[in-house]
C-alpha positions as CSV (number, residue, x, y, z in Angstrom):
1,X,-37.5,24.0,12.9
2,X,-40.3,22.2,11.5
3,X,-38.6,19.0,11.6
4,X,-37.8,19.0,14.9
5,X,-41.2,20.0,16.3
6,X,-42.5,17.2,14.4
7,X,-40.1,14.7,15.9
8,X,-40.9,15.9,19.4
9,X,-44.4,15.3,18.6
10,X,-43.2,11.4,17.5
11,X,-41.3,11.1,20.6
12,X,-44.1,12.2,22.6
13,X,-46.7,9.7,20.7
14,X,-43.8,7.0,21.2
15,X,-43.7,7.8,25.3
16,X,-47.8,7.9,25.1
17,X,-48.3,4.3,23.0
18,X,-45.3,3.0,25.8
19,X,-47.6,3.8,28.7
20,X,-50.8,2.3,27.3
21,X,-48.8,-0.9,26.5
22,X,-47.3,-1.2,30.2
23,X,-44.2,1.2,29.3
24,X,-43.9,2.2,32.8
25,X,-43.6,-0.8,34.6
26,X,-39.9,-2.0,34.9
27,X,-37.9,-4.3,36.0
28,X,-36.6,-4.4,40.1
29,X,-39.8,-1.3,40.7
30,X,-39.5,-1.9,44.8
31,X,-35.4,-2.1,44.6
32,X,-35.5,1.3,46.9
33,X,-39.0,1.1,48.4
34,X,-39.2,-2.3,49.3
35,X,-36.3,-4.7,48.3
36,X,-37.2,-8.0,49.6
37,X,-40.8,-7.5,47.8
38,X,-40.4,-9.9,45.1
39,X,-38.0,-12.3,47.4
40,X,-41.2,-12.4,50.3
41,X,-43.5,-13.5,46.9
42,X,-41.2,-16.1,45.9
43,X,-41.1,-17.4,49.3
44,X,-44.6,-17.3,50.1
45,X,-45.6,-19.2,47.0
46,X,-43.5,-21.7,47.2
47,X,-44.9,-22.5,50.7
48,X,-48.2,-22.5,49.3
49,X,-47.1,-25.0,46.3
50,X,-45.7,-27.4,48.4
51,X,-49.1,-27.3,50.4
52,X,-51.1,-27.6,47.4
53,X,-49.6,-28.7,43.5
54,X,-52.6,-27.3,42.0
55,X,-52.2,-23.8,43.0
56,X,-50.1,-22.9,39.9
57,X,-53.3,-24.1,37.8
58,X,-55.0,-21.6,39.4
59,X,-52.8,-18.5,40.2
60,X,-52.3,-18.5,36.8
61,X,-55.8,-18.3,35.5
62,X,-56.7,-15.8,37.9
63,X,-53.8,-13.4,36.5
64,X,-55.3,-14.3,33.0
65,X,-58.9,-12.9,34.3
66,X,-57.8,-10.3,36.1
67,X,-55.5,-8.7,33.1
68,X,-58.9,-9.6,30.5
69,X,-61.1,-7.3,32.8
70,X,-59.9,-3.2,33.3
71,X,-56.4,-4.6,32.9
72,X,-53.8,-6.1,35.0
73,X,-55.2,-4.4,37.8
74,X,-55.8,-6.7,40.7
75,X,-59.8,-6.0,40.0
76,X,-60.4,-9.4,40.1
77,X,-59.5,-10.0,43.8
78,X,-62.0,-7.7,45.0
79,X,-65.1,-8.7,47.3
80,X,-68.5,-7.4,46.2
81,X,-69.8,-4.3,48.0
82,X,-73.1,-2.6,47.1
83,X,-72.1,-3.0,43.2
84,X,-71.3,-7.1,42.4
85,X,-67.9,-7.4,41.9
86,X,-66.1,-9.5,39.0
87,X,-65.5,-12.3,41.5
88,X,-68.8,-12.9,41.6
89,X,-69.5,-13.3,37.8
90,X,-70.2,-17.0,36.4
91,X,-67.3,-17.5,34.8
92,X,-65.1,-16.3,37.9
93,X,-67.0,-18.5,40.3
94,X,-64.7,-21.3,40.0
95,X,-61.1,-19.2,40.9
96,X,-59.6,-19.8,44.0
97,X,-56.3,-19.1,45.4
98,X,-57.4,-15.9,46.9
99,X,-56.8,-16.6,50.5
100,X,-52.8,-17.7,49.1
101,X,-53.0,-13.9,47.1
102,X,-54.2,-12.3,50.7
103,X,-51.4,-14.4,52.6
104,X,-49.0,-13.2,50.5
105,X,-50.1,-9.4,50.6
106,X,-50.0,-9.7,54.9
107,X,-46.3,-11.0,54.9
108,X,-45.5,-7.9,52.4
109,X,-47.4,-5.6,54.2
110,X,-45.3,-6.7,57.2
111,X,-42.4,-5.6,55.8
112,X,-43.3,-2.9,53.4
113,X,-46.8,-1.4,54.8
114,X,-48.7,0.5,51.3
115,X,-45.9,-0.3,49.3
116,X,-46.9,-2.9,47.0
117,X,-49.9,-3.2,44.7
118,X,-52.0,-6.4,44.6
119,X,-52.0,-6.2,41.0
120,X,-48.5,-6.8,41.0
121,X,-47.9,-9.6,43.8
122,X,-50.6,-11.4,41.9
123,X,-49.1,-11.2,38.4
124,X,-45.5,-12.6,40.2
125,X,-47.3,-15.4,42.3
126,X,-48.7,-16.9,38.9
127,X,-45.0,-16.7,37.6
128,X,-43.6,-18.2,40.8
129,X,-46.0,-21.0,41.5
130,X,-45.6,-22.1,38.2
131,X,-41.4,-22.0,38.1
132,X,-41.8,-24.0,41.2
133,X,-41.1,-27.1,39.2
134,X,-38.3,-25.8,37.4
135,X,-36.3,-23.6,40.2
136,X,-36.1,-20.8,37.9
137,X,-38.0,-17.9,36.5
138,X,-40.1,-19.2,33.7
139,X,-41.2,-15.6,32.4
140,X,-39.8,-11.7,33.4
141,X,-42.8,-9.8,35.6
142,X,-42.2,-6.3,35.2
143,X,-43.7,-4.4,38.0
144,X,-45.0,-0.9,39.0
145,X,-48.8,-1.5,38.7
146,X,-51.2,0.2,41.2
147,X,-54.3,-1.1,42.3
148,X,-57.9,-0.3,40.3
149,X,-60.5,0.6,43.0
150,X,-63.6,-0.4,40.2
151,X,-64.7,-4.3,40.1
152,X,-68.0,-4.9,38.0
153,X,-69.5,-8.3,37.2
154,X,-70.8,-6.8,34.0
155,X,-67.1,-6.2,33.0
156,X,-66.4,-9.6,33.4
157,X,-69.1,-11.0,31.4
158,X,-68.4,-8.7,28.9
159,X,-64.8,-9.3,28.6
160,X,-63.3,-12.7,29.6
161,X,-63.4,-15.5,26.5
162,X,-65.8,-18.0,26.8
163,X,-64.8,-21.5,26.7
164,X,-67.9,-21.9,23.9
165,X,-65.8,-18.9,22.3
166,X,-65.3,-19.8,18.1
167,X,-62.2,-18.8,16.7
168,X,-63.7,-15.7,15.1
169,X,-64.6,-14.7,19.0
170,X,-61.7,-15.7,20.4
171,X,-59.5,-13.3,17.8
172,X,-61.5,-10.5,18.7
173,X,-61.8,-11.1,22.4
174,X,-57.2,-11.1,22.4
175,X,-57.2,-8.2,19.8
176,X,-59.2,-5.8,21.7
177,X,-56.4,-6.1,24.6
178,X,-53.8,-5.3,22.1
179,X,-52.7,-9.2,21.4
180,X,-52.7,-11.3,18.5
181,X,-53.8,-14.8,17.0
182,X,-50.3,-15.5,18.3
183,X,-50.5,-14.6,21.6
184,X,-53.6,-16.3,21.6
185,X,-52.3,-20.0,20.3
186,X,-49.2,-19.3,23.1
187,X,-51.0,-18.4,26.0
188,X,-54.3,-21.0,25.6
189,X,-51.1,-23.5,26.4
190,X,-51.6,-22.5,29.7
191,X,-54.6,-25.5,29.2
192,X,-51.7,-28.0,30.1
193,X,-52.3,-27.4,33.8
194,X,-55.3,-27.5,35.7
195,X,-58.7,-28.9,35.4
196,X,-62.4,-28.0,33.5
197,X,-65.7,-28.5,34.8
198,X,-67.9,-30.7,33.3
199,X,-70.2,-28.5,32.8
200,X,-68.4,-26.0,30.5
201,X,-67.7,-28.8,27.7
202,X,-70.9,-31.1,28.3
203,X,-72.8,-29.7,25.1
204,X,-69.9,-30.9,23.1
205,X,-70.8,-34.1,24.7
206,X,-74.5,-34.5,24.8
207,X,-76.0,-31.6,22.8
208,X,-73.6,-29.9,20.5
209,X,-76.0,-28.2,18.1
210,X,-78.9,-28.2,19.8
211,X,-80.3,-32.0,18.4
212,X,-78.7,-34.1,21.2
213,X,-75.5,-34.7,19.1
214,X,-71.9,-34.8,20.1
215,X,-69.3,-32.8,18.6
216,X,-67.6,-34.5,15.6
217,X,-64.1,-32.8,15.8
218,X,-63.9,-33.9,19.1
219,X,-61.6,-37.1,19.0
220,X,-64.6,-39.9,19.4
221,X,-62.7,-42.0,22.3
222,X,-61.5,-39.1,24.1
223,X,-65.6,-38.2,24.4
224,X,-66.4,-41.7,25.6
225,X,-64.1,-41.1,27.8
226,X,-65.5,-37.8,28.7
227,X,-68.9,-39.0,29.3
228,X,-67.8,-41.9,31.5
229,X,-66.7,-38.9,33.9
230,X,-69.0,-36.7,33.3
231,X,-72.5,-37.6,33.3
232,X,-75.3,-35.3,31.3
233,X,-76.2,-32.2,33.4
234,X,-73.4,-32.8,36.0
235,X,-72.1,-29.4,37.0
236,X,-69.5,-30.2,39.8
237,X,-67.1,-32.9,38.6
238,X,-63.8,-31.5,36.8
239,X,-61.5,-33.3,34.8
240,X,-57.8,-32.5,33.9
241,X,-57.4,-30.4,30.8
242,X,-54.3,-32.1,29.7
243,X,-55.0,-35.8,30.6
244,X,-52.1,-37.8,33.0
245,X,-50.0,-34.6,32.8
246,X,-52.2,-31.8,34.5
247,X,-49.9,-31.0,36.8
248,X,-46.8,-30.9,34.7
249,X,-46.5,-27.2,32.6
250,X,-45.1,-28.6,29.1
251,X,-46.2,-28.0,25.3
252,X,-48.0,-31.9,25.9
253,X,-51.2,-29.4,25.4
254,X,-50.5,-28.8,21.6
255,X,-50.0,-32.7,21.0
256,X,-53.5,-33.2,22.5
257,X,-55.1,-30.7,20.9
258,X,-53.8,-31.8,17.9
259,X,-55.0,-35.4,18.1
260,X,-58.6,-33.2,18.5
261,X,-58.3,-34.0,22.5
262,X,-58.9,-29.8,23.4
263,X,-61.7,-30.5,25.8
264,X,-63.0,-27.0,25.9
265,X,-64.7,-25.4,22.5
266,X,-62.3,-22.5,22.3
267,X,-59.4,-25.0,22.4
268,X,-60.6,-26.8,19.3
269,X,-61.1,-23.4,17.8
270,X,-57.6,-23.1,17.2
271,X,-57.6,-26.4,14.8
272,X,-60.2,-24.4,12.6
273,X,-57.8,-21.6,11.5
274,X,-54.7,-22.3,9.0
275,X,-52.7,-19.6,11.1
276,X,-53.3,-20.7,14.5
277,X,-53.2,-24.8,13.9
278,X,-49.6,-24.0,12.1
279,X,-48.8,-22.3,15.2
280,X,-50.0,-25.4,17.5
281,X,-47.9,-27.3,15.2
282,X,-44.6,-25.3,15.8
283,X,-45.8,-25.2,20.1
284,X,-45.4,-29.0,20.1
285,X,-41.5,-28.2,20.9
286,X,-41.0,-27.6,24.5
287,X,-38.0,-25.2,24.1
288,X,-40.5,-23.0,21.4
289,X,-43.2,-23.4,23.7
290,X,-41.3,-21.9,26.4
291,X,-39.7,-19.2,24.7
292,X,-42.8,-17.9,23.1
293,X,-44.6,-18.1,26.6
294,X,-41.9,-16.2,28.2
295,X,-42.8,-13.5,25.5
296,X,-46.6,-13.9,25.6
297,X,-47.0,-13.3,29.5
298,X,-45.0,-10.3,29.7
299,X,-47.5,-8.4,26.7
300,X,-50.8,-9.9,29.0
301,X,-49.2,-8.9,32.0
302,X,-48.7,-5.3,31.1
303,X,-52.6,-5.1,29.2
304,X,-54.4,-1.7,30.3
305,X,-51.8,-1.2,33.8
306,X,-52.7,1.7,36.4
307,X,-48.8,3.1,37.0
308,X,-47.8,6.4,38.3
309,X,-50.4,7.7,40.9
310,X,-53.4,5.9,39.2
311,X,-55.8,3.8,41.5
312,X,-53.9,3.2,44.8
313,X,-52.2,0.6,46.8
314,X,-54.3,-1.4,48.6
315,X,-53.3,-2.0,52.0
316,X,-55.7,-5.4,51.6
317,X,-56.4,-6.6,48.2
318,X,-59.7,-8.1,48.6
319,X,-61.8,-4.3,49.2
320,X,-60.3,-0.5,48.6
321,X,-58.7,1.3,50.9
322,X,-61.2,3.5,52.6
């Protein structure tokens, strides 16, 4: 008798540890509320993609701040009200893609009206827009989040890594969301598309430890290049994160960074720990790359999720539903 009250109590633990991790989202969620959910996503992105190649840069980076702030929760695409939303905070100033994330939610909402969450068409968009190139999949999206109805630029100061982050910071920041120093090396890949302002890598430029020096890890003609594009104090010009290839998701990232070319801090943090760098290492292979992305995106994606009849389904993402 004992034993089996003690491994219903296990089970139950089991089923609770499941649900904080993102146990209840599943695969196919809309297959008998809204079928052609996913499809409409996939469609809608692709149309946007073709309009613009750097929207997978940016879809996926905004699924990365959104899931670092209250979970994947869709908090991010909310507009301030009387409290300043996450949106608004510094290091969310330069997202965009929103207008492509509200698009999308009006064609669904066409079809399926309060049926499916925010949270969730945005976590698929960033997985579609980047699989344009390959006209596949490139990572599973479970779905079944709801929508969080809280948005707090404190929240986002508070939780997104910096791009100054040291390795020591940038371990802590991924283990307090229940990932690891691996999920950390796998998922900073995502550096191989898209661009960085000037302004978040300038002090490693002109004033790295405060005495008007340049950062000596920092590979010395990648930084004359870097200055030739970015002049002292400029705080609008970007540059590509992966150099010639920003527009191309591959492991190419791990071969720069290893040649000491990672142009934000937190990138060459990863050189300066013996786990991480052997990971960066091993990442150089495309097909690992891949695989271990695949696996890396589906933990973020399902980091602190509202299922069941938390939050709410917003019939528009960008305020609550009233």
């Amino acid at each position: 008798m004992k034993l089996n009250v003690l491994l219903l109590a296990l089970l139950v633990l089991v089923s609770l540890l499941g649900c904080s991790q993102g146990g209840s989202l599943r695969k196919m969620f809309y297959k008998n509320t809204c079928s052609r959910a996913e499809d409409i996503v996939k469609e809608e992105t692709e149309k946007h993609v073709g309009a613009n190649p750097n929207l997978p840069a940016k879809l996926l980076r905004m699924h990365f701040h959104d899931c670092f702030v209250r979970g994947c929760d869709g908090s991010v695409l909310l507009n301030s009200t009387t409290k300043t939303a996450e949106k608004d905070a510094i290091p969310n100033l330069s997202l965009s893609g929103f207008d492509v994330i509200d698009a999308i939610k009006e064609k669904v909402e066409e079809v399926c009206p309060g049926v499916v969450s925010c949270a969730d068409i945005l976590a698929l968009a960033a997985r579609d827009s980047v699989s344009v190139q390959f006209n596949q999949p490139m990572w599973e999206v479970l779905t079944g989040r709801r929508d969080g109805r809280v948005s707090l630029i404190t929240e986002a100061l508070l939780n997104l890594p910096a791009p100054f982050a040291n390795f020591t910071q940038l371990e802590q920041s991924f283990e307090s969301k229940g990932l690891n120093v691996h999920d950390l090396v796998v998922l900073s890949g995502g550096h191989t598309i898209g661009v960085g302002h000037c302004s978040l890598f300038s002090n490693r430029l002109y004033n790295f430890t405060g005495k008007g020096d340049q950062d000596p890890t920092l590979d010395a003609k990648y930084a004359q290049f870097l200055k030739s594009k970015c002049p002292q104090n400029d705080r609008t010009t970007t540059v590509e994160m992966d150099p010639n290839s920003s527009l191309k998701f591959d492991s190419n990232y791990y071969n720069i960074l290893l040649q000491n070319k990672g142009l934000f801090q937190s990138d060459a943090a990863l050189l300066t720990n013996k786990i991480a760098r052997k990971k960066a290492v091993k990442l150089v292979d495309q097909t690992d790359f891949f695989t271990e992305f695949r696996q890396s995106m589906k933990r973020m994606g399902a980091i602190e999720v509202l299922t069941g009849t938390a939050g709410e389904i917003r019939t528009k993402c960008w305020k609550v539903n009233s």
